[in-house]
C-alpha positions in Angstrom: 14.3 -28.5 84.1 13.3 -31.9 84.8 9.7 -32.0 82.6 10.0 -31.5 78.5 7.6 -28.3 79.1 10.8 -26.6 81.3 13.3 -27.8 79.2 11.7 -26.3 76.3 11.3 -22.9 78.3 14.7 -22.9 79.3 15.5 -23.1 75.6 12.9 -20.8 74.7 14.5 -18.1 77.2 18.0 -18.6 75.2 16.8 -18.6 72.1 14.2 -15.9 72.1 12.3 -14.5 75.1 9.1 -15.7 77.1 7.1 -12.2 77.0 7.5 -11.6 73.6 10.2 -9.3 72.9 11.7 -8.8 70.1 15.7 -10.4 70.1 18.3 -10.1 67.1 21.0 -13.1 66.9 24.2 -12.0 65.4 26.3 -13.8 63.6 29.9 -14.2 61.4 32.2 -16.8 59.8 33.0 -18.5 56.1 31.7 -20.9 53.7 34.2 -23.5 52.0 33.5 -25.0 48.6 34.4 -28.9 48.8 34.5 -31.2 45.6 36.2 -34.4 44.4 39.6 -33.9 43.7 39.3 -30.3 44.7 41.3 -28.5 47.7 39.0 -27.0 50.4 38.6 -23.7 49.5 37.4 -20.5 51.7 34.9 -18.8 49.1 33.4 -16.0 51.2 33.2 -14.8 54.1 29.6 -15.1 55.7 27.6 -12.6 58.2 23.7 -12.5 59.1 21.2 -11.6 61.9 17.8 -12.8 62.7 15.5 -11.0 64.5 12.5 -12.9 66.5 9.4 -12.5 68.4 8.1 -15.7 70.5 4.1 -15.4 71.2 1.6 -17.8 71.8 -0.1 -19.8 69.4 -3.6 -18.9 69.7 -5.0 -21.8 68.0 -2.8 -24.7 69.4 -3.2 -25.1 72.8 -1.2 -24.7 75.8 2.7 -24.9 75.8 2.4 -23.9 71.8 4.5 -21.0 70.7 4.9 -19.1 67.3 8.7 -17.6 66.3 7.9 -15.0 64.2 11.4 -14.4 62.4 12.8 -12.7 59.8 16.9 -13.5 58.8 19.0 -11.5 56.4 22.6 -12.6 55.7 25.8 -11.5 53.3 28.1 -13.4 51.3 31.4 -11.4 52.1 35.5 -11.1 50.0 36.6 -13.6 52.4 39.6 -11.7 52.7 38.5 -8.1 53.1 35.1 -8.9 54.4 33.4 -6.2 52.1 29.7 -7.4 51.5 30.1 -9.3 47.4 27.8 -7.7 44.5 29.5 -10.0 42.1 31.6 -13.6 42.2 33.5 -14.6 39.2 31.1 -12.8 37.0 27.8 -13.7 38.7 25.5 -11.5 40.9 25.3 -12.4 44.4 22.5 -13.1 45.6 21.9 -12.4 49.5 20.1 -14.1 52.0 16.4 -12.3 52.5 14.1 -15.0 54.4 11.3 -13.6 54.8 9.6 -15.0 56.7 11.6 -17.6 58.4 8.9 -18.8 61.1 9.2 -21.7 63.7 5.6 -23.4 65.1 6.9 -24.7 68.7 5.7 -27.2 71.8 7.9 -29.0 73.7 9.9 -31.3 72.2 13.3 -33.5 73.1 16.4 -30.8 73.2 19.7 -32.5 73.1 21.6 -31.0 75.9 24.8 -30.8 77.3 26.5 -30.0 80.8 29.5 -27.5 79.7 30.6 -26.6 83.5 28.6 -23.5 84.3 26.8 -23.1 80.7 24.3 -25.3 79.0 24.6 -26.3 75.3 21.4 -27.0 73.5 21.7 -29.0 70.6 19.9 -29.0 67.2 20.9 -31.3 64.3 18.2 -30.5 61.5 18.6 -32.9 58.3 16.7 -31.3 55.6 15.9 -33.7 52.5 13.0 -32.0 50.1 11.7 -31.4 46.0 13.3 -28.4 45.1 12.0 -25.2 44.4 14.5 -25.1 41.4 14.0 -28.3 39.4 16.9 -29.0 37.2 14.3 -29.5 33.8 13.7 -25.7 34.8 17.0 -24.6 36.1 19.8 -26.5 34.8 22.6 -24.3 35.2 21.6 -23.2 39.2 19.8 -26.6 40.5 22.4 -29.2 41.8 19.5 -31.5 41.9 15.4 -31.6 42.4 15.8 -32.9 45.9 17.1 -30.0 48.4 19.5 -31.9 50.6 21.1 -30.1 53.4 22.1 -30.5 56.8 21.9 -27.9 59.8 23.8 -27.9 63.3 22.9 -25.1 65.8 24.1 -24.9 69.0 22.9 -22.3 71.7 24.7 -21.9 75.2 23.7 -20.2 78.1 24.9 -19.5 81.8 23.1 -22.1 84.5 23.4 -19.7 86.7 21.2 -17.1 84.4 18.4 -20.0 83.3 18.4 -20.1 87.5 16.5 -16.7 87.3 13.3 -15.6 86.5 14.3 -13.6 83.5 11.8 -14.3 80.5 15.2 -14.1 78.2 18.6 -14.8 79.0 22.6 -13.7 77.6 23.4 -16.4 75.1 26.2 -17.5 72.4 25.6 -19.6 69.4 27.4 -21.8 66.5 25.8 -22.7 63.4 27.2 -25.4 61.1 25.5 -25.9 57.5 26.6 -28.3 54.5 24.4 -27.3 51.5 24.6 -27.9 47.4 25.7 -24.9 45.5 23.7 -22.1 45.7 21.6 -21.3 42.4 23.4 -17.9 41.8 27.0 -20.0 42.0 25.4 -21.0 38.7 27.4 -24.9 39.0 24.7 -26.6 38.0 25.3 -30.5 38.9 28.7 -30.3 39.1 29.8 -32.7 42.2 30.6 -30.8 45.9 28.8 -28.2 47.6 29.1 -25.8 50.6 30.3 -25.9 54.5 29.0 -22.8 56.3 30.6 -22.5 59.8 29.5 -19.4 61.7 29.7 -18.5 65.6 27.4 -15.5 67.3 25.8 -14.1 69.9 22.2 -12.7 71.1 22.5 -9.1 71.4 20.9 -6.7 73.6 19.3 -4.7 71.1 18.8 -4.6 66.7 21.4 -1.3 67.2 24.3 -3.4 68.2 24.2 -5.1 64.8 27.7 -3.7 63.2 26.5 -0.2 61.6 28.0 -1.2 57.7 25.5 -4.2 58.1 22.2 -2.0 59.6 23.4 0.4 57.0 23.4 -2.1 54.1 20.0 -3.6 55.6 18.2 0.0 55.9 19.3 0.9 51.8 18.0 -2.6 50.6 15.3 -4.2 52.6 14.3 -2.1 55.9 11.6 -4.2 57.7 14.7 -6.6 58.5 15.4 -4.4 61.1 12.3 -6.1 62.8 10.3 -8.8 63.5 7.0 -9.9 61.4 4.1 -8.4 63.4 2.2 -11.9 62.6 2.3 -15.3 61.3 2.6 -16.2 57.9 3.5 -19.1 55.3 5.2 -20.6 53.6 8.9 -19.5 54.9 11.5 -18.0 52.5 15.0 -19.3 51.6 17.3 -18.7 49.4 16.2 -21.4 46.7 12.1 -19.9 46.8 14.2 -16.2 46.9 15.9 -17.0 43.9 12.7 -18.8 41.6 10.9 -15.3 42.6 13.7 -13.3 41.1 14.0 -15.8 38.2 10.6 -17.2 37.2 10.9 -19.6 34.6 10.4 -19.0 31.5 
């Protein structure tokens, strides 16, 4: 891994796979309210998936990829871990990103030497007009710039990126501090979110926990699998909510 263009494949083979099958990240942990003068507070608890296909791009040249994703995730009672309907009177509104696509070539990957594993490294400030303007939206816009900042961390075995295999075993952590989210309905009241989740890449879309497949197959099935083909703009939970709430 000593050019940008293997470093990126080495990545590439963590992350998703080189020969374009389809690979579902896993992933749990909580979200914490923070505000001024507030205690931290665990709010829910927090579990999703994301299911990928890597193919070339056929109209960018060589060394440019295409992730083809889709991600659903599920604000949980952070005590029982029962997937929410409702949060002090307000519908919860799930994560349904679809799509959630990536264009790739190689680019600089942070990394760092963790004995026998490597750690990838992506810090992703995100700093954008909102999809919910406050004029529009004043009690579930904290603001009509989106500011938000995510950490993602992939590791994976030296030994493993040493083979030939187009995808290798890998572990992950996700970090995310965010505004409220528009269904929390707290307007511009000061504070936000701390998401802080840890997962893995599993083997198969069947080794998802059944209650979550389950929940998935009742509500929005395709999430079970990858998008077949490329196509914009990407979801989130902001544009999710504007389409279940046009305004008026």
């Amino acid at each position: 891994m000593t050019t940008p263009a293997e470093l990126f494949r080495s990545f590439a083979r963590t992350r998703a796979s080189l020969d374009g099958t389809e690979v579902t990240f896993w992933w749990s942990g909580d979200v914490y309210s923070w505000a001024p003068d507030e205690p931290y507070r665990r709010v829910f608890g927090f579990e999703g998936l994301n299911v990928a296909r890597l193919v070339e791009d056929p109209h960018a040249g060589p060394d440019a990829w295409q992730l083809l994703t889709r991600e659903a995730a599920f604000y949980l009672d952070p005590a029982t871990r029962e997937i929410l309907e409702t949060w002090e009177g307000q519908p919860v509104v799930h994560v349904w990103n679809d799509p959630a696509n990536q264009r790739w070539r190689p680019f600089p990957i942070p990394t760092t030497e963790l004995g026998g594993q490597l750690c990838y490294s992506l810090e992703i400030p995100l700093a954008y007009p909102s999809p919910l303007p406050v004029a529009q939206y004043p009690v579930h816009s904290a603001g009509d710039t989106y500011k938000a900042l995510e950490l993602f961390q992939f590791f994976a075995d030296r030994a493993d990126l040493a083979g030939p295999a187009p995808s290798v075993p890998a572990t992950m952590s996700w970090s995310r501090m965010s505004p409220w989210l528009p269904w929390m309905a707290r307007g511009q009241r000061p504070g936000g979110l701390t998401f802080h989740c840890r997962g893995r890449k599993l083997g198969s879309y069947t080794e998802v926990p059944e209650r979550t497949r389950a929940y998935i197959a009742d509500r929005h099935p395709e999430f079970a699998a990858a998008p077949d083909k490329w196509s914009e703009p990407n979801e989130t939970s902001w544009t999710y909510f504007r389409k279940l709430n046009p305004p008026e």
